[in-house]
N, C-alpha and C positions, 0 to 999 in steps of 0.2 A: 539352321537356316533361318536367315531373321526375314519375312513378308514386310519390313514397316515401310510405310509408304511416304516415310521422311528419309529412305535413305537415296542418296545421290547415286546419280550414274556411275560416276568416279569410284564410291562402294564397291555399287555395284560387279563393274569392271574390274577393280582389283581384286574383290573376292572371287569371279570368276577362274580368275589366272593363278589366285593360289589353289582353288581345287585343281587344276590342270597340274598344279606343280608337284600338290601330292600323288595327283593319278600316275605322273613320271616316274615318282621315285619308288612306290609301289611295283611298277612295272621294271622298272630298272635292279630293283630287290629279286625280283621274280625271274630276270634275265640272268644275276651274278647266281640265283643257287641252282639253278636246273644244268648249266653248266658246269657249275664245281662237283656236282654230284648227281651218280646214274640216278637214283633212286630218293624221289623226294614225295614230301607227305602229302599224298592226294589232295586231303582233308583244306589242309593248311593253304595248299596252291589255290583251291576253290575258293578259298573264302577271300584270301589277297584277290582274284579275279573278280569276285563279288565287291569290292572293295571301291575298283578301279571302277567299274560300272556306275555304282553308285556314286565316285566323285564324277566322271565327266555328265552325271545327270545333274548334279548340282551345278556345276557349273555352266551346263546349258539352259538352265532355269535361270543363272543370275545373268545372264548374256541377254536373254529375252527379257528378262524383265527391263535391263537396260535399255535394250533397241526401244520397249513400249514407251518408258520414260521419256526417251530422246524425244520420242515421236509426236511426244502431246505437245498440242498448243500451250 
């Protein structure tokens, strides 16, 4: 996660949407195995959910940061 305070909202914004887009597919990973199979690795699920946490917090960080952005004079 880059703080530089040259980057643009635009960045910004776009980096947001692609953590959203990995938190998807994470999630999306985690929908196709728990259905293909009774029995899946606790371990393994915990940390893809840790994962998922972790991107939509990134990406609520680059969202705010943008709104601050916009916001200044």
């Amino acid at each position: 996660m880059n703080d530089d305070t040259d980057t643009t909202i635009d960045t910004l914004l776009n980096e947001a949407g692609e953590y959203l887009q990995y938190a998807q597919g994470v999630v999306d990973l985690l929908i196709e195995r728990t259905t293909e199979i009774e029995l899946c690795d606790r371990r393994q699920t915990l940390l893809a959910l840790g994962a998922v946490g972790v991107l939509m917090k990134l990406s609520t960080h680059r969202a705010m940061q943008a709104h601050h952005r916009w916001q200044l004079p």
